[in-house]
C-alpha positions as CSV (number, residue, x, y, z in Angstrom):
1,X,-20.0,-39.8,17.8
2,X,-21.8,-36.5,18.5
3,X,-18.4,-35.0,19.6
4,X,-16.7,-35.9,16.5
5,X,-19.4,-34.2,14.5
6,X,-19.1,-31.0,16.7
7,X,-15.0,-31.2,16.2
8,X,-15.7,-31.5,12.2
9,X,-18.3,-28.9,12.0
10,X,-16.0,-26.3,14.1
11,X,-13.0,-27.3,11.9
12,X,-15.3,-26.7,8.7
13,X,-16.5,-23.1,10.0
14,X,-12.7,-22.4,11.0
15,X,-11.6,-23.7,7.6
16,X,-14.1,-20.9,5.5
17,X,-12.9,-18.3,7.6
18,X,-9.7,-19.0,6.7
19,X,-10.3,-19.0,3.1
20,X,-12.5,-15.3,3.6
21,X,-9.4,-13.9,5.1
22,X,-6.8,-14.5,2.4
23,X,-5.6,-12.1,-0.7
24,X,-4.3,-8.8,1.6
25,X,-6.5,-6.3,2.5
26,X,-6.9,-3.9,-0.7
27,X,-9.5,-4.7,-3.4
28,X,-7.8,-5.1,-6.7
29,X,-7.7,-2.4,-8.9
30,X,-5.5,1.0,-9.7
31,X,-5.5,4.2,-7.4
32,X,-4.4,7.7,-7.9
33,X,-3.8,9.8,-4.8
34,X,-2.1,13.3,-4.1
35,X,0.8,15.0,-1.9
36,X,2.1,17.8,-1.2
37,X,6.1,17.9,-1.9
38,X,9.2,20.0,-1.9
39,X,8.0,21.4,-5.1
40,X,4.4,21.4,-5.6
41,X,2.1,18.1,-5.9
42,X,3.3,14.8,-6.6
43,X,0.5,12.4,-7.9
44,X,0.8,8.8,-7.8
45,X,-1.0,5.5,-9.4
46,X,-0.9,2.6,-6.9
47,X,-1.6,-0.9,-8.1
48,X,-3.1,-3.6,-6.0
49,X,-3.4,-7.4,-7.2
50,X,-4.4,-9.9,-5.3
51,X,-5.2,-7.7,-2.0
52,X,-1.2,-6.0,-1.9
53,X,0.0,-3.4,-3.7
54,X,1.8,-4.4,-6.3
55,X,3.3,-1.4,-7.9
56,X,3.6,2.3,-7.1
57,X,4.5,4.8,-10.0
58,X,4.6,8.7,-9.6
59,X,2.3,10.2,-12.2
60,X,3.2,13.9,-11.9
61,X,5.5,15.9,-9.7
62,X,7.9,19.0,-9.9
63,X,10.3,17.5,-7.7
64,X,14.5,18.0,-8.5
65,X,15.1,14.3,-9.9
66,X,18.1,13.9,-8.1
67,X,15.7,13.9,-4.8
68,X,12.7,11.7,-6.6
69,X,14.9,9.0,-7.5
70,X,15.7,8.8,-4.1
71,X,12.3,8.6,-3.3
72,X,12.2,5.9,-5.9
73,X,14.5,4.1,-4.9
74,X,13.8,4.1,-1.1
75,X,10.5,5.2,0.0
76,X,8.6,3.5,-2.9
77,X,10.0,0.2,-2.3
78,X,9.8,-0.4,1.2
79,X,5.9,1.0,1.1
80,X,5.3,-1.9,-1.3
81,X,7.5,-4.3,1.2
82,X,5.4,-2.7,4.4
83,X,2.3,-3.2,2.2
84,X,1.4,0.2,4.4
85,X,2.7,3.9,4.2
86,X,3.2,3.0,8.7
87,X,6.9,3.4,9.9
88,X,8.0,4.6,6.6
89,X,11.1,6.9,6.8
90,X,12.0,10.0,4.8
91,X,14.7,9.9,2.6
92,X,17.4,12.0,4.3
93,X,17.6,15.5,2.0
94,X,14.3,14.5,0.2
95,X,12.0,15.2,3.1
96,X,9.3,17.1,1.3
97,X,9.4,14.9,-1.2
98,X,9.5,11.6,0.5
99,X,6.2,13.0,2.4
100,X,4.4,14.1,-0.2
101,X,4.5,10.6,-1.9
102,X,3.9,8.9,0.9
103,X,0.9,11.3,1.5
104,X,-0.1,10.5,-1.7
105,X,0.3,6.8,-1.6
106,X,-2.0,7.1,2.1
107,X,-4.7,8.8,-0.1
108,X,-4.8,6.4,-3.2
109,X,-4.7,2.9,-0.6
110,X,-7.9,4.7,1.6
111,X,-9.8,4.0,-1.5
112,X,-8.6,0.7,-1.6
113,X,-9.1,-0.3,2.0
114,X,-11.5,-4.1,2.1
């Protein structure tokens, strides 16, 4: 009996663990952060709900749009799919650009960090 009560009681403390650990590992809220890109400084507003960024939008920048929106559609995306700015590639003939988003991005999810 006494080693059923120890099986349930480690199974109980394992179990809340558990449930501490879950939601990602931002706090919920919205974050601006700064880069430096091709053209000057690219701010952007990251979203986080339920612990994972959610959404990323670029707030200012003096970027050529043809390079942005390949930022856009490249960079931004697989950041949100990575949940991290880690192994992240620059879009090819958008280097500045990619890097100063994705230095922005770094800044606004250190605030964010659990």
């Amino acid at each position: 009996m006494k080693k059923i009560t120890t099986i349930l009681a480690t199974i109980a403390i394992s179990a809340s663990m558990l449930v501490g650990c879950g939601g990602g590992k931002y706090n919920d809220g919205t974050y601006t952060g700064e880069g430096q890109g091709a053209s000057g400084k690219i701010k952007v507003e990251v979203t986080v709900q339920k612990g994972k960024i959610a959404d990323i939008k670029l707030v200012e920048h003096n970027e050529t749009k043809t390079l942005v929106d390949g930022v856009k559609d490249n960079v931004i995306p697989e950041i949100i799919k990575k949940q991290s700015v880690e192994g992240v590639e620059a879009v090819s003939g958008a280097t500045n650009s990619s890097k100063g988003v994705i230095e922005a991005v770094n800044k606004a999810i250190e605030t964010a960090v659990k």
